[in-house]
C-alpha positions as CSV (number, residue, x, y, z in Angstrom):
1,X,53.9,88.2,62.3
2,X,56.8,87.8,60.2
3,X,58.4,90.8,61.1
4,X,58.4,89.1,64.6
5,X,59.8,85.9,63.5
6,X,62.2,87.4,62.0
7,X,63.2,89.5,65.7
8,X,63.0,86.2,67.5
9,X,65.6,84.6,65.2
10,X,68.1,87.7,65.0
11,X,67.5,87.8,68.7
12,X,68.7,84.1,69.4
13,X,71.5,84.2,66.5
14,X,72.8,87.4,68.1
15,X,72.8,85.5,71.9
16,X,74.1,82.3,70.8
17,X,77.6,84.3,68.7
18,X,77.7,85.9,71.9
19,X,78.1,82.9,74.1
20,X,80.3,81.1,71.9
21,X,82.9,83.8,71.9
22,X,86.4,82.7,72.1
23,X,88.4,83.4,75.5
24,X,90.5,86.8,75.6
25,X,94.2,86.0,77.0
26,X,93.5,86.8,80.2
27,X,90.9,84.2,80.6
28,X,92.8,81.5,78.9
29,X,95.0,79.7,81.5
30,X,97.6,76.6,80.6
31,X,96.7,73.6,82.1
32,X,98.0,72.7,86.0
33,X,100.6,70.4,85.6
34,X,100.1,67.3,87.6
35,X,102.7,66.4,90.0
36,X,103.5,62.6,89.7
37,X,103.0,60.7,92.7
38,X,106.1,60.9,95.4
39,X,107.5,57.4,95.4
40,X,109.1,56.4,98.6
41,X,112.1,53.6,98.2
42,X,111.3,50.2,99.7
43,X,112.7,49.5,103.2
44,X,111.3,45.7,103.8
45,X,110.1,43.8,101.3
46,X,107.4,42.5,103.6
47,X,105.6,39.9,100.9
48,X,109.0,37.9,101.0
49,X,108.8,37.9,104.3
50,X,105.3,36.5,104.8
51,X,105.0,32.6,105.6
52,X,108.9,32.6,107.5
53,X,109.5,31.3,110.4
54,X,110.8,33.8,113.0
55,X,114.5,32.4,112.9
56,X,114.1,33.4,108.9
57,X,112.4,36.7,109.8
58,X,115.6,37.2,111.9
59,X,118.3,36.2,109.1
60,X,116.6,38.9,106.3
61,X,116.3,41.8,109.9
62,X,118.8,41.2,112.0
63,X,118.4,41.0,115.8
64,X,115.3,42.3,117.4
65,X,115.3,44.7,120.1
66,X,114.5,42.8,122.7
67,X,117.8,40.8,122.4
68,X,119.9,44.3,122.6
69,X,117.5,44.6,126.0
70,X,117.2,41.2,127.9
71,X,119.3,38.2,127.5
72,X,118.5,35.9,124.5
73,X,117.8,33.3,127.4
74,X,114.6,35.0,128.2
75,X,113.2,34.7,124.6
76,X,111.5,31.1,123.7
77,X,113.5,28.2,122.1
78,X,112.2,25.9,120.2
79,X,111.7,22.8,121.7
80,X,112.6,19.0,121.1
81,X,109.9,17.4,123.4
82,X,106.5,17.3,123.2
83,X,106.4,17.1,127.4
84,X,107.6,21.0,127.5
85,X,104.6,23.3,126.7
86,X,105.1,27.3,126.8
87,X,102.1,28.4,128.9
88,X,102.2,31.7,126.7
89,X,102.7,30.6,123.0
90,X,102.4,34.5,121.8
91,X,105.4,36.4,121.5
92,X,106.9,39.8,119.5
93,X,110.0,40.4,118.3
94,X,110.5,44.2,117.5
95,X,113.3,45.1,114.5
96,X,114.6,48.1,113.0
97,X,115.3,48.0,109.3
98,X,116.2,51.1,107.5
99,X,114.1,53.9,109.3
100,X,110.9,51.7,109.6
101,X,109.8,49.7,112.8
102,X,108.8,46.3,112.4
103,X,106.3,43.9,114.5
104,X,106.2,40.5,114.1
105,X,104.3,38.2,115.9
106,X,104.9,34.6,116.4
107,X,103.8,31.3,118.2
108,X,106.8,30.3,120.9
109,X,106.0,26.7,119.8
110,X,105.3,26.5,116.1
111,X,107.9,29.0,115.8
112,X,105.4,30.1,112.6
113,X,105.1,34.4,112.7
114,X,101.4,35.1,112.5
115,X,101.5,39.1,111.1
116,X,104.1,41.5,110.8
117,X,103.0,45.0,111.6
118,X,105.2,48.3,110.2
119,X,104.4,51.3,112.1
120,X,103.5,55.0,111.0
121,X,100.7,57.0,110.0
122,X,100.4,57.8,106.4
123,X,98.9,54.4,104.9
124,X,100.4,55.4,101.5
125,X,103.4,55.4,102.4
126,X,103.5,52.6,104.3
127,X,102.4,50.3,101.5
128,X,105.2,51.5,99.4
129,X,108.4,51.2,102.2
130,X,106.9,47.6,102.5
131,X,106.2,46.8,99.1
132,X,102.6,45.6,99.6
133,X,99.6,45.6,97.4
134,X,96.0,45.1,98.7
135,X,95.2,42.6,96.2
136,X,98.2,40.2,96.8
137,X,97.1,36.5,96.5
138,X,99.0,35.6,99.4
139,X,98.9,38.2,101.8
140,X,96.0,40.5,103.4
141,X,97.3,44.4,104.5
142,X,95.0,45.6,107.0
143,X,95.1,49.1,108.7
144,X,95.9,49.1,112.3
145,X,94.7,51.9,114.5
146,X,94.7,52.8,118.0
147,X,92.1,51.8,120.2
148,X,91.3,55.2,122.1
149,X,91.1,57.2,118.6
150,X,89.5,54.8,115.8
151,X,90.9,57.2,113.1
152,X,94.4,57.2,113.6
153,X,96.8,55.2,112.0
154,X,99.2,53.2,113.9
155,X,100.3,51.1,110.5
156,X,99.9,48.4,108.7
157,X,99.4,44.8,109.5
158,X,100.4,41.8,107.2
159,X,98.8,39.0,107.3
160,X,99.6,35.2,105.4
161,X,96.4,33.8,103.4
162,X,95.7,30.8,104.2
């Protein structure tokens, strides 16, 4: 029985030297290096621009598009009286600020934009041209994709806190 013992324990000695071997070159391979993240430059600073009005949104862009297309006479003014309502209070204003297409939305009346929407389809991205965060305290980033296919990106919409 001994003599057994003894087979047993040479056995499982001989087994476990075997599978704690070291590695012969060919199986040892360096580490992949990790490429760093790509970091894209900012275009619009979009938190700064969260909470303007849409005369302020237009000092920091520029002139939207539409004014390049129709005559500023068709876009809403702000008015004095009370007595003159805009039927439609909704209106965009499309601008073009260093390769990146902005949307803003804004009431005719108030004058106040409600969301600013930057277009394209790699979220990532996105987030970085604008300089947003999802956990800002005083703005919400929603995705924004298009109605006839629910998984692709059309941007990113900004929206103030309340």
């Amino acid at each position: 029985m001994r003599l057994f013992y003894s087979f047993v324990f040479a056995v499982l000695v001989l087994s476990a030297g075997a599978c704690t071997r070291s590695q012969s070159p060919s199986e040892k391979t360096p580490p992949t290096a990790v490429a760093p993240p790509v970091t894209v430059p900012v275009a619009v600073d979009l938190p700064s621009l969260v909470g303007y009005s849409i005369e302020e949104v237009r000092q920091h862009l520029g002139a939207p598009r539409e004014t390049q297309v129709e005559p500023p006479a068709a876009q809403p003014k702000l008015r004095k009286t009370r007595s003159l309502r805009i039927k439609d209070e909704g209106w965009i204003n499309t601008f073009e600020k260093s390769g990146v297409t902005l949307i803003v939305t804004f009431n005719a009346r108030t004058r106040k934009v409600r969301d600013i929407v930057m277009t394209g389809n790699n979220e990532e991205e996105l987030m970085q041209r604008g300089n947003l965060i999802l956990t800002a305290p005083s703005y919400i980033v929603l995705p924004v994709f298009a109605p006839e296919a629910a998984t692709e990106l059309l941007g990113v919409r900004v929206i103030k806190r309340r």
